[in-house]
FILUMDO-20701 format. One record per residue (C-alpha): residue in three letters; x, y, z. Coordinates in Angstrom, 1 decimal. Layout:
N
  residu       x       y       z
     ALA       X       Y       Z
...
# end
This chain:
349
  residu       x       y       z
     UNK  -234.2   -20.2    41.2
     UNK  -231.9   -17.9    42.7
     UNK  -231.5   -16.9    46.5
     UNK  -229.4   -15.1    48.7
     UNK  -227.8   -16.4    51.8
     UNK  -228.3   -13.9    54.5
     UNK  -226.7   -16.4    57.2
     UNK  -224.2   -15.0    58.5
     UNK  -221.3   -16.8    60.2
     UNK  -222.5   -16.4    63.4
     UNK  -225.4   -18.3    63.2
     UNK  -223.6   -21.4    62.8
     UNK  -221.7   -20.6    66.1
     UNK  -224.5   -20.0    67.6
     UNK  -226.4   -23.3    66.7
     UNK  -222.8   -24.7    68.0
     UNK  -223.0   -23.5    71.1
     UNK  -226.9   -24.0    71.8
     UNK  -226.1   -27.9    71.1
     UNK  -223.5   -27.7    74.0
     UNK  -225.6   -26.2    76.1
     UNK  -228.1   -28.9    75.5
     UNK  -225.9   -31.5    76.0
     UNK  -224.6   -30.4    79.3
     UNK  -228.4   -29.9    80.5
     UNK  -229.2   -32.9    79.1
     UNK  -226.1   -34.5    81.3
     UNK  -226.8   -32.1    84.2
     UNK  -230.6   -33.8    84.4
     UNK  -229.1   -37.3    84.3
     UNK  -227.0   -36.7    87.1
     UNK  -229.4   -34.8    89.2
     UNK  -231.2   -38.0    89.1
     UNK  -229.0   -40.4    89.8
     UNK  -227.4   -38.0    92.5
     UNK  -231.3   -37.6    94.2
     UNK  -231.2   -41.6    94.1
     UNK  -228.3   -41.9    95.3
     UNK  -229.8   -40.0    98.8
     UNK  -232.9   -42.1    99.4
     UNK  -230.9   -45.2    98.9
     UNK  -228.3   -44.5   101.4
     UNK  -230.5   -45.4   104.2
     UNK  -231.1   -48.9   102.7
     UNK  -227.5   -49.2   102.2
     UNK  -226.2   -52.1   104.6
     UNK  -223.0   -53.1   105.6
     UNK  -222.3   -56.7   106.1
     UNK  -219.4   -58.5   108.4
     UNK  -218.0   -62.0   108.3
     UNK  -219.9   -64.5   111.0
     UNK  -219.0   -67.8   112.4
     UNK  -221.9   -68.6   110.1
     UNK  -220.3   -67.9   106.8
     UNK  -217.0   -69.4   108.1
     UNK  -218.7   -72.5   108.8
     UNK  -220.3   -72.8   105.2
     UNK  -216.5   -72.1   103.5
     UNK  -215.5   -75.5   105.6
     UNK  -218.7   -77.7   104.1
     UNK  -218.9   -75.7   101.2
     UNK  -218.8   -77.6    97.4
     UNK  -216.9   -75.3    95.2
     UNK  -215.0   -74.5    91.9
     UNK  -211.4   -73.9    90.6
     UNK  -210.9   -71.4    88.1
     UNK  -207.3   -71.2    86.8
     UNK  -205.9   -68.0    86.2
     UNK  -203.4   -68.6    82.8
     UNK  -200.6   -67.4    85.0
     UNK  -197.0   -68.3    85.7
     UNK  -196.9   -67.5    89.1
     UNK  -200.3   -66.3    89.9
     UNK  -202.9   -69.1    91.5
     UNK  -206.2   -69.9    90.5
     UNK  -209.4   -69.0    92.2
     UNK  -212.0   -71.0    93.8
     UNK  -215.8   -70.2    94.2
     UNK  -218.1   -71.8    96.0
     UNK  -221.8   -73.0    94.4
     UNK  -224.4   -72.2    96.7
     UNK  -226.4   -75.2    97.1
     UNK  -230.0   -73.4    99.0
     UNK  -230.5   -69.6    98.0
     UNK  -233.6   -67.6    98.0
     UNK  -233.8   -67.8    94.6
     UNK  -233.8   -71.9    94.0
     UNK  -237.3   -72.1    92.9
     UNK  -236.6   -69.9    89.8
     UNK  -234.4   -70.3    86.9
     UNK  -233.9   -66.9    85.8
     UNK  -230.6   -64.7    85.4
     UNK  -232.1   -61.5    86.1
     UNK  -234.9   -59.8    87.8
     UNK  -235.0   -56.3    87.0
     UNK  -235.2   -54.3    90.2
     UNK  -235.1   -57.5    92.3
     UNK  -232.2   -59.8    91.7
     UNK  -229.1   -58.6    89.3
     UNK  -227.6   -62.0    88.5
     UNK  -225.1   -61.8    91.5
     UNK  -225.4   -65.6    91.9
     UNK  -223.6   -66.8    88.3
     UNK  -220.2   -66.3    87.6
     UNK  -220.1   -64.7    84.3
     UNK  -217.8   -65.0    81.0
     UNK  -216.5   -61.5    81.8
     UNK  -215.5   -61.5    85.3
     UNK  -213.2   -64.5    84.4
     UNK  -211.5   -62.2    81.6
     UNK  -211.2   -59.6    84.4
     UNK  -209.6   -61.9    86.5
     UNK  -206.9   -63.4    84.2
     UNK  -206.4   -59.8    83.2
     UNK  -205.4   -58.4    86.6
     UNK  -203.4   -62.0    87.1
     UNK  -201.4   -61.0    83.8
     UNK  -200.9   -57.6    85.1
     UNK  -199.4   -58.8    88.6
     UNK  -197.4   -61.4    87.6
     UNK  -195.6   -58.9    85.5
     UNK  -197.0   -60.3    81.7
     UNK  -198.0   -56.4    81.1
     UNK  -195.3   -54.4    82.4
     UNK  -192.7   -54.3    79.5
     UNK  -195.6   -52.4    77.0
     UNK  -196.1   -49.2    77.6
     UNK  -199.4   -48.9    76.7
     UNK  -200.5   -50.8    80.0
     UNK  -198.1   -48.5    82.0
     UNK  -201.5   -46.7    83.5
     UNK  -203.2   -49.4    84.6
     UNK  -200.4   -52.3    86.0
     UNK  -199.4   -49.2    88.5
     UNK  -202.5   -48.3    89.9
     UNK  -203.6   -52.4    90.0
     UNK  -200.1   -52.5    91.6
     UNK  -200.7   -49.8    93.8
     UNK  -204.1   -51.3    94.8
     UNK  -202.3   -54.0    96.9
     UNK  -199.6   -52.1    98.2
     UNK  -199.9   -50.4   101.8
     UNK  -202.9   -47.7   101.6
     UNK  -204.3   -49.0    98.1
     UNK  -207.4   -49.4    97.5
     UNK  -210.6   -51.4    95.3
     UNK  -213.8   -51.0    94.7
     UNK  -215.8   -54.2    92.9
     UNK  -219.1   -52.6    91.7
     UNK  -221.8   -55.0    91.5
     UNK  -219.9   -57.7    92.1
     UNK  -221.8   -60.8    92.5
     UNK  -219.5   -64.0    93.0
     UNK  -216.5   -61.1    93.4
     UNK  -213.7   -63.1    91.7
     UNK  -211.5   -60.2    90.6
     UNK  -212.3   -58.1    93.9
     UNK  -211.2   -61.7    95.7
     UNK  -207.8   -62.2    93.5
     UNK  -207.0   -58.3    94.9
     UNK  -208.0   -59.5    98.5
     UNK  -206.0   -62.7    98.2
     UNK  -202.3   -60.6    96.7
     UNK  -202.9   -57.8    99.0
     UNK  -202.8   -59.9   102.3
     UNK  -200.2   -62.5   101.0
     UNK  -197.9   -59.2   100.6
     UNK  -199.1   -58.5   104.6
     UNK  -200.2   -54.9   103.2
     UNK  -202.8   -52.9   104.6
     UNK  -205.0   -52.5   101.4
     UNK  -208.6   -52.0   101.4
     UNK  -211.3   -54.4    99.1
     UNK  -214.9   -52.8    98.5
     UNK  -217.3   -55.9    97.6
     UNK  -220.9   -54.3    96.1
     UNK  -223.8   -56.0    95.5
     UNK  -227.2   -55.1    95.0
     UNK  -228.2   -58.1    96.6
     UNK  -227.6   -58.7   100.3
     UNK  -228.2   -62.5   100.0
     UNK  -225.2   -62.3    97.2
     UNK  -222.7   -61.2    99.2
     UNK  -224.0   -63.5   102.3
     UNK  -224.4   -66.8   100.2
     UNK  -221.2   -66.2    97.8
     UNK  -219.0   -62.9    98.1
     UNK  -218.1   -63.0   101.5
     UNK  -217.8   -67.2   101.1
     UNK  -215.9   -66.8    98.2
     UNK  -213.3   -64.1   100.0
     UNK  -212.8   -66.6   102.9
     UNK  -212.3   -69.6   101.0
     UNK  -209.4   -67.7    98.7
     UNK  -207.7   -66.5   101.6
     UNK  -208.0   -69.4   103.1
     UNK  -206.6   -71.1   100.3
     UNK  -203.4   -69.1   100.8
     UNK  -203.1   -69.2   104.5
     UNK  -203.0   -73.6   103.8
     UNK  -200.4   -73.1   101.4
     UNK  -198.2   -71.1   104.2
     UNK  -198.7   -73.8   106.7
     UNK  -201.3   -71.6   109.2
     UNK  -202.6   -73.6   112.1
     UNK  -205.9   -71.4   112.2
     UNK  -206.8   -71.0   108.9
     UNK  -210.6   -69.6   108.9
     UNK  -209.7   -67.8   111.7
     UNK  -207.2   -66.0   110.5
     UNK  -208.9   -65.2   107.1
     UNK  -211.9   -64.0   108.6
     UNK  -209.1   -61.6   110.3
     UNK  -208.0   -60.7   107.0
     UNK  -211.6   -59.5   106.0
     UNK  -212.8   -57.9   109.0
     UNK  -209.7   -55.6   108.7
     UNK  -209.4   -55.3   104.4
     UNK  -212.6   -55.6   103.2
     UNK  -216.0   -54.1   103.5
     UNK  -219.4   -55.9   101.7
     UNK  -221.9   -53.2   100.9
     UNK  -225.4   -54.3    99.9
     UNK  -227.9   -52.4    97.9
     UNK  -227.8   -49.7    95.3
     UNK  -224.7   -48.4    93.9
     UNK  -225.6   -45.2    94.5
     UNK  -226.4   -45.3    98.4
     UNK  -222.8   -47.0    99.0
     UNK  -221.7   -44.1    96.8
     UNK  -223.5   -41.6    99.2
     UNK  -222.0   -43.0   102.1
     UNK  -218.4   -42.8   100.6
     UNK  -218.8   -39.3    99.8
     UNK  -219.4   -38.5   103.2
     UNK  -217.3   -40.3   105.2
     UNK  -219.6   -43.1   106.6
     UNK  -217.8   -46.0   105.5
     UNK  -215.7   -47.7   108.0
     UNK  -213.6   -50.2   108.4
     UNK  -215.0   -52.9   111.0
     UNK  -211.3   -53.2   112.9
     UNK  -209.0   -50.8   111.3
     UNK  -205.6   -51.5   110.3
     UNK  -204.5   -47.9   111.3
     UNK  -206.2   -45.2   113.3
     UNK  -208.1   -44.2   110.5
     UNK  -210.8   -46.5   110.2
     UNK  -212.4   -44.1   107.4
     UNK  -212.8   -46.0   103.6
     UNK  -211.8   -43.1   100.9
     UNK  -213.9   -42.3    98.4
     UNK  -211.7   -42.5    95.8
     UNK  -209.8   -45.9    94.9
     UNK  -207.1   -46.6    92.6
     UNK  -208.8   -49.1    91.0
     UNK  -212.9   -49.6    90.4
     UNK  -213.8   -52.9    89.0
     UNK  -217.1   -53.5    86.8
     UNK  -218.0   -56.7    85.2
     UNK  -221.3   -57.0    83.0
     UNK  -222.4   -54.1    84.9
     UNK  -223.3   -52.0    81.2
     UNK  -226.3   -54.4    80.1
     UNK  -228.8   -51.4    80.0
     UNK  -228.0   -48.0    78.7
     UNK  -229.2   -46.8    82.6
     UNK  -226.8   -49.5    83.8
     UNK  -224.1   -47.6    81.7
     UNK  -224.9   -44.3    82.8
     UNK  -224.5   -45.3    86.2
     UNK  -221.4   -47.1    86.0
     UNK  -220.0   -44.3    84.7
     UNK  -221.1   -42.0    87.1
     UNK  -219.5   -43.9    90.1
     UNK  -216.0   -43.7    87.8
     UNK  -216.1   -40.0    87.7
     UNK  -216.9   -39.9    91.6
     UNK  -214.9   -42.5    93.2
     UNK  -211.6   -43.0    90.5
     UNK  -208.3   -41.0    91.9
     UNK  -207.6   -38.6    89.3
     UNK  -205.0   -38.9    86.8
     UNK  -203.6   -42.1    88.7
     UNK  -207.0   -44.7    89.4
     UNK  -208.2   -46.8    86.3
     UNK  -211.7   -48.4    86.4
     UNK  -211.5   -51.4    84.4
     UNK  -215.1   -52.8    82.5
     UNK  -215.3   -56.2    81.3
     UNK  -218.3   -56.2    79.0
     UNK  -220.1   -57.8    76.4
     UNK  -219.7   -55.6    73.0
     UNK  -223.5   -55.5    72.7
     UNK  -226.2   -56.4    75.0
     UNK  -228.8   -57.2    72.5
     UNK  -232.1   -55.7    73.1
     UNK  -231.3   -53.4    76.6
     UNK  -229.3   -51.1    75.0
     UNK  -225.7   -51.9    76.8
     UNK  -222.4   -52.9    75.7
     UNK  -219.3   -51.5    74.9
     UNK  -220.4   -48.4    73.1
     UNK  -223.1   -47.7    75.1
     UNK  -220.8   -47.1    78.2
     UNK  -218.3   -45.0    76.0
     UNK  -221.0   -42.8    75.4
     UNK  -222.2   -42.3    78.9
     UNK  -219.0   -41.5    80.0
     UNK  -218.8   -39.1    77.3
     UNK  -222.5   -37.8    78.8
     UNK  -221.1   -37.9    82.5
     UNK  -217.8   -35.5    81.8
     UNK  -220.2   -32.9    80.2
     UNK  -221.7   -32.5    83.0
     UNK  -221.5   -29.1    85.2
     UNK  -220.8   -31.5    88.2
     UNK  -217.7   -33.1    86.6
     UNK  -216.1   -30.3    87.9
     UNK  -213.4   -29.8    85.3
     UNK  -212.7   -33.3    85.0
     UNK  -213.4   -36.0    82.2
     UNK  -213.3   -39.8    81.7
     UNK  -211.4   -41.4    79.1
     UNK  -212.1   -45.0    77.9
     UNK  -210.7   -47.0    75.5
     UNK  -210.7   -50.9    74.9
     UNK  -207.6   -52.5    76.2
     UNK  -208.6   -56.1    75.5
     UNK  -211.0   -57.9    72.8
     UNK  -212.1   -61.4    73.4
     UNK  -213.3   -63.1    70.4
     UNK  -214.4   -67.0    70.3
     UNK  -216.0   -66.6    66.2
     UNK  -219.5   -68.5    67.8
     UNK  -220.3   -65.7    70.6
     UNK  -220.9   -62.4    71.4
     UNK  -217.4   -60.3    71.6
     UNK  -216.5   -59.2    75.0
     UNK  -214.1   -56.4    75.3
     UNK  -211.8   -55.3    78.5
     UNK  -212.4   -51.5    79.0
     UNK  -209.9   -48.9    80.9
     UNK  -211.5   -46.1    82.3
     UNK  -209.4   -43.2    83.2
     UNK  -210.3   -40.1    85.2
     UNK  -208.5   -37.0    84.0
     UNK  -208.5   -33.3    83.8
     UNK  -210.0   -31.6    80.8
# end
């Protein structure tokens, strides 16, 4: 039977534009919520030093080597906690209680040889790394800066520490953990016993000593949620314990965010995205998100993340900026899930 279209052209503009409009909304809700978490967290948000305590476990402490696949880059070392507050259960994860801080996973170790490539000049002849080996570059120069987002063990946030003070620059390491018994037990162990690792190899009579020097002055350990440390940032109420320079103040944007299996949940993605769009430099900082393709299940992965940052630059409080992602690095054994090696980039639209 015959029927005459009466929709005129506009319509289909106008169904256009309503989407938009409900994909901002939809974006400007998200945000509004993470941004109201982000307030009743601060106040939960601690700030923990190195103690003589910590420097006495790096000198009893068993630990690991982890090599780095580099010609001039060392390897790491971590330590295994042998008494934590979680011995009695054999679990990787507790949702809202424990975020699996305590086991060094698959994708932090890609991270890490990735930044070791990048430094020991592997990446600098192809252009399509150009972004990312000057801002990881930059990171350990005089006035760079890192931020490890959920960082757990905080090998990749260590190999930063570690070049930045064998260079003698004045670079700035944030370590964040959910956990405060994370960064206690393991981050803040694992930070001493590389930069005390490097301080052997250049003969130094006072080795913990002078590496818990090194910390106090580089490196901050914030415990809690993301979003209270990011609060904090964003108003100026991070500080370094003894400053390098007058200004003790920690910026709130870095050159470099680092993020490994922090997208296992499609929330997890969401808000890993978020602290890219408010804590990258623009045009010059590149986040960097180690990841498993798909997190069976949760909703997370590789996709998952593109797509929140997608849902995060659509918002009205991205303020005319965007993130850009795209995979940098695929990791493929044929008998496991496919990790990829993300670049985040923070641009305007």
């Amino acid at each position: 039977m015959f029927k005459f279209d009466f929709t005129s052209s506009t319509d289909g503009a106008d169904h256009a534009d309503n989407s938009e409009n409900e994909k901002k909304a939809e974006a400007d809700r998200m945000i509004a919520k993470i941004e109201e978490r982000s307030i009743t967290s601060a106040q939960s948000c601690k700030l923990l030093n190195v103690s003589a305590s910590t420097s006495d476990k790096v000198k009893s402490c068993v630990h690991e080597h982890v090599e780095m696949h580099s010609s001039s880059i060392d390897g790491l070392h971590y330590i295994l906690p042998q008494q934590t507050v979680l011995s009695e259960k054999n679990t990787d994860l507790i949702p809202g209680v424990y975020e699996g801080g305590l086991k060094v996973w698959e994708c932090s170790l890609d991270l890490c040889r990735f930044l070791a490539h990048v430094m020991d000049g592997t990446m600098s002849t192809e252009s399509d790394f150009r972004h990312v080996t000057e801002a990881v570059r930059r990171s350990i120069e005089n006035g760079g800066s890192a931020f490890e987002l959920g960082c757990g063990h905080g090998l990749p946030a260590c190999l930063l520490l570690r070049e930045s003070v064998r260079r003698y620059t004045n670079s700035v390491v944030v370590f964040s953990d959910f956990n405060d018994f994370v960064l206690r037990d393991v981050t803040i162990p694992n930070a001493l016993l590389n930069v005390c690792g490097l301080y052997q190899q250049q003969g130094n009579d006072s080795v913990v000593d002078s590496a818990s020097q090194a910390l106090q002055k580089q490196s901050i350990c914030a415990g809690g949620d993301w979003m209270g440390l990011s609060h904090k940032l964003s108003n100026n109420e991070v500080l370094l314990p003894v400053p390098l320079t007058e200004n003790r103040v920690v910026d709130e944007r870095f050159d470099v965010l680092l993020a490994s299996e922090t997208t296992y949940t499609t929330e997890s993605c969401q808000d890993t995205a978020y602290l890219m769009l408010k804590h990258l430099k623009v045009d010059v900082g590149v986040g960097l998100v180690a990841t498993k393709r798909f997190y069976f299940g949760v909703g997370g992965g590789a996709d998952a993340f593109a797509q929140a940052a997608d849902k995060v630059s659509e918002s009205s409080q991205s303020h005319g900026l965007r993130l850009v992602v795209r995979t940098i690095q695929s990791y493929d054994t044929g008998n496991a899930n496919i990790r990829d090696l993300l670049e985040v980039r923070l641009v305007k639209k």
